[in-house]
N, C-alpha and C positions, 0 to 999 in steps of 0.2 A: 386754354380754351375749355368752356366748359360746357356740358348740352344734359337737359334732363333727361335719361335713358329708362324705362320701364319705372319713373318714379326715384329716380338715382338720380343725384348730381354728377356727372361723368368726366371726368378733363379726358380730351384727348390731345394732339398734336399732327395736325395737317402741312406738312411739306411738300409744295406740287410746284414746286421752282421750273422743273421740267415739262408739267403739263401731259405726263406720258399716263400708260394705264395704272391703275390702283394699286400699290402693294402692299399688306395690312400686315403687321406683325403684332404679336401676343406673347407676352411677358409669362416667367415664372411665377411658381405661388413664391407672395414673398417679396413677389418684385416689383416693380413699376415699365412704365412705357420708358425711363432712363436709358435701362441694360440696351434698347436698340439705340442710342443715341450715334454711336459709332454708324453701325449697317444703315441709318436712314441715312446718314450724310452721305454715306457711299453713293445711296440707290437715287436719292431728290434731283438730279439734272434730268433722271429718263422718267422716273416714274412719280406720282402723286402718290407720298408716301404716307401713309396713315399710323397710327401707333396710340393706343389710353391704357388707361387703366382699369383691369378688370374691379366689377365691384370691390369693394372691402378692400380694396388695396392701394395705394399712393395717396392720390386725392380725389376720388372718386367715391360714393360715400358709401358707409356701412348699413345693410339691409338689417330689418329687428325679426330675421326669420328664415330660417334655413332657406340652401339651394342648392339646384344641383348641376350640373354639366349643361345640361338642356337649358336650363335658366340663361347660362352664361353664351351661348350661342342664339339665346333671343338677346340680350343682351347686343349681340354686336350685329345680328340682321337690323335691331333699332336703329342702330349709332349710322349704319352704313346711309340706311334709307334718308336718314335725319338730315346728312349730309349729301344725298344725291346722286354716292354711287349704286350703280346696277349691281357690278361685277367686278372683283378682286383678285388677286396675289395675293394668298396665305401663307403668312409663316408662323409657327408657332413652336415655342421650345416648353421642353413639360408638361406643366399643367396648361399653356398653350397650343400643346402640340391635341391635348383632346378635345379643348374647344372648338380647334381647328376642325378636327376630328368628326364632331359634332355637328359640326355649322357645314361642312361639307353634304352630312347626310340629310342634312333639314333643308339644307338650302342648295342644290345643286346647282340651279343655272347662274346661282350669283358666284359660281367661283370658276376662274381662269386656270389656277394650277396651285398646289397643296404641297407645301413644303411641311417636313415633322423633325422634328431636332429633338433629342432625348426624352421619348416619349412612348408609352406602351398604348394601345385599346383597352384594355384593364385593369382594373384592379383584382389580383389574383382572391381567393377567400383566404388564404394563409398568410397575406398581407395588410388583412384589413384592420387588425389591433394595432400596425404603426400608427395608420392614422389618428386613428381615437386615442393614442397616448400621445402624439405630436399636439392634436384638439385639447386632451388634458393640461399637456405641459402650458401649452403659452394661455390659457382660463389662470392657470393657478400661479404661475411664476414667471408669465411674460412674456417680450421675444429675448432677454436679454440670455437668457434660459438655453435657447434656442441654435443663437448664434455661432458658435467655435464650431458646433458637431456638423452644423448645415453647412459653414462654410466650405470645411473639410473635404465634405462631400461633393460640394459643386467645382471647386477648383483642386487643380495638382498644386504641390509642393512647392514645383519651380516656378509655375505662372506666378502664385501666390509671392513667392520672392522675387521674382524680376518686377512683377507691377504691383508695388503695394497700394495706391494711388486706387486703382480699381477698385482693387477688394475692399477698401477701406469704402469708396461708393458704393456696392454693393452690400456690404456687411452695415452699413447705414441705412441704406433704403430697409433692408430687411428686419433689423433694429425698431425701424418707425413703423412698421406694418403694424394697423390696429390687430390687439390679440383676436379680438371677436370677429375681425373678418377673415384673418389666418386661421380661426379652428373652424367657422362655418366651412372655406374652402378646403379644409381636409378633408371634413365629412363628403363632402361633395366628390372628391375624389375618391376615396373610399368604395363609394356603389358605382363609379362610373365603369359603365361596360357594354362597347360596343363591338366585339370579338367577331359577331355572327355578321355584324352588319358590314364593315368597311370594305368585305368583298364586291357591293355594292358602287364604291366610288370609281369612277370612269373618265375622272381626270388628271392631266397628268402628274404624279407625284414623285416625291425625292422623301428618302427620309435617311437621318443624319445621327451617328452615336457618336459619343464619346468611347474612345477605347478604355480609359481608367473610369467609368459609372459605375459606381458601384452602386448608388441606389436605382437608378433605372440600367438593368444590366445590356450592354451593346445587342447581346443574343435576341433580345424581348424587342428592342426596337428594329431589330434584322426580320423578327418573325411578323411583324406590324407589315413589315415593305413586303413582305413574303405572300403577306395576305390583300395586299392591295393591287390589282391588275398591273402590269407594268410599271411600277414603280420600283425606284434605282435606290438601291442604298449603299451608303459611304460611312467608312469610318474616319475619325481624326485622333489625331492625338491630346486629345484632351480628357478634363472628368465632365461633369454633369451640363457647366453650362458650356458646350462644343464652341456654338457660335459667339460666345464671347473670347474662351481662348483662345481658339483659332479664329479669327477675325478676318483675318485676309485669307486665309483658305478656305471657309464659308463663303465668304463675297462671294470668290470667283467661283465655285460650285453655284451660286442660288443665281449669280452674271447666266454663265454658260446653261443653266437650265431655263431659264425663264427665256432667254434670247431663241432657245430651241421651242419652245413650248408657247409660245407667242403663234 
């Protein structure tokens, strides 16, 4: 399905089999609305589960001009209103988790509870040349470029050898990502910095590390929860993308949080 968002052709995916309250999840940079294909099927009996793709990524289309974090949480206040929800369940992993992040502080009454899966408030300033050479690499040589190091990163070893199937979908999708909307979205992440603010959100939250992250380190997403009022953080055994390794140990984390948080 597709809906024009801020001048963007947008696909998203609406599953409300259950007719229950909203739950919106947000992809990695890189990734598509796919990576949730698993956790929407879990959640679609209770809740009207939502899922697109953020600009520049799947099939959602490419912008001719920089953006930034802000952008991407006007971005999804459109898509919500477009479609007629108030108020959501956010989840978001990475570069989701600060849209989420975002859209939490732009938009308060429209969100129910705030999930973060491997994700910081910042971008540190001694971090910020990865991006602009992640931006360089895939301008100059692709995503094909891209793919071995990132995979690496997002999954362990053994997940990667017990489910090749996955990774092989995931290391696709990220494959297809237009280069030019994968280096807009780095710069984007790059400046994004909401450190002062998230002390501000007052809903309830969870947030989720990977114990083997090595690019976003479990410590930086502990100090995110640390900084957000009551909110619970977990660790799993996984690398970057948590809620895909651990799949069924997420569920039942984001089950048992939302069923209390209701």
């Amino acid at each position: 399905m597709q809906l024009n968002i801020n001048g963007l052709e947008t696909r998203y995916v609406l599953s409300n089999e259950g007719g229950g309250p909203w739950l919106t999840f947000i992809h990695q940079l890189g990734g598509d609305l796919s990576v949730w294909d698993q956790l929407a099927g879990y959640f679609r009996d209770d809740y009207t589960v939502l899922r697109y793709d953020v600009r520049g990524h799947g099939h959602t289309a490419v912008p001719n001009q920089p953006f930034s974090i802000a952008d991407l949480s006007r971005d999804l206040a459109a898509l919500l209103e477009a479609l007629g929800a108030s108020h959501t369940h956010l989840v978001g992993m990475s570069m989701g988790g600060m849209i989420a992040q975002q859209f939490a502080l732009d938009h308060p009454s429209c969100i129910d509870s705030l999930t973060l899966a491997d994700t910081v408030s910042s971008t540190p300033p001694e971090a910020r040349a990865i991006w602009d050479q992640r931006a360089a690499t895939a301008r100059r040589e692709g995503m094909s470029a891209l793919v071995p190091a990132t995979l690496s990163r997002w999954l362990t070893p053994d997940f990667q050898k017990a489910h090749p199937e996955a990774v092989e979908q995931i290391g696709e999708v990220l494959l297809r990502t237009h280069t030019e909307g994968f280096a807009l979205a780095c710069e984007a992440l790059r400046d994004f910095d909401v450190s002062e603010d998230v002390k501000r959100i007052d809903k309830p939250a969870l947030a989720v590390a990977g114990r083997y992250d090595t690019g976003t380190l479990p410590a930086a997403t502990q100090a995110l929860a640390n900084a957000i009022p009551g909110c619970r953080f977990e660790l799993l055994e996984a690398a970057h993308l948590a809620p895909v390794e651990q799949s069924h140990r997420f569920a039942a984390l984001l089950e048992t949080f939302l069923a209390a948080g209701v």
